[in-house]
N, C-alpha and C positions, 0 to 999 in steps of 0.2 A: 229361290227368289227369281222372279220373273226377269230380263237385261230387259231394258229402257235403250232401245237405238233413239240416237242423236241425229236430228237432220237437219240441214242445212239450207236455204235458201226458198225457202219456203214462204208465200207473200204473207204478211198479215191480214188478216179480213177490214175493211174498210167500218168504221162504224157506221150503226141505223139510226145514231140518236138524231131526231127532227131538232132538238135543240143545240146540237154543236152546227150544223148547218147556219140556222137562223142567227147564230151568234158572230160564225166568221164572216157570215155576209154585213154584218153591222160594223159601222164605223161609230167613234167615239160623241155622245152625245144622240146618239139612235135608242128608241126605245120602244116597247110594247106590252101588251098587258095581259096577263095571263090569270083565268077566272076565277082561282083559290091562293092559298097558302101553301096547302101541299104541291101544287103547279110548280108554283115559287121556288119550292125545295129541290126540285126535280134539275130547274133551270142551273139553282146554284151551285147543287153535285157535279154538274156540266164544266161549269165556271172554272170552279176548281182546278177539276182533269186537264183542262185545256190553258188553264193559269188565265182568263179571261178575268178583270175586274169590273164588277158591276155595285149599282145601287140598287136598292126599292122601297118603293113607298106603298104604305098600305090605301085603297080605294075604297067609294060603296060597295055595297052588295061582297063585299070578303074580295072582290079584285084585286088585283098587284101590280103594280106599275114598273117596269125592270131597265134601267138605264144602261148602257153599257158605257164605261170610264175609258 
């Protein structure tokens, strides 16, 4: 079996996500719209990870409208 060395202090990589960004720059009652449902999902996964609370409503054209609470 191969030893697995332990190391130590090692930075974690910064995330890429464009949507944890746009999220902490928003304060409560900020919103935007994003062009499908699946967008939506992407946003929400985000939400999640980050324990951000949001709403959304659905728009024309399959748009989504994302609140932040």
């Amino acid at each position: 079996m191969t030893e697995i060395k332990i190391e130590k202090g090692v930075p974690i990589p910064k995330s890429n996500s464009k949507w944890q960004d746009i999220l902490l720059k928003m304060k409560a009652g900020d919103s935007f719209v994003v062009p499908n449902i699946n967008t939506a999902g992407s946003v929400r996964a985000c939400c999640k990870r980050l324990g951000v609370k949001i709403t959304m409503h659905g728009l024309t054209k399959g748009q989504v409208r994302i609140w932040k609470k």
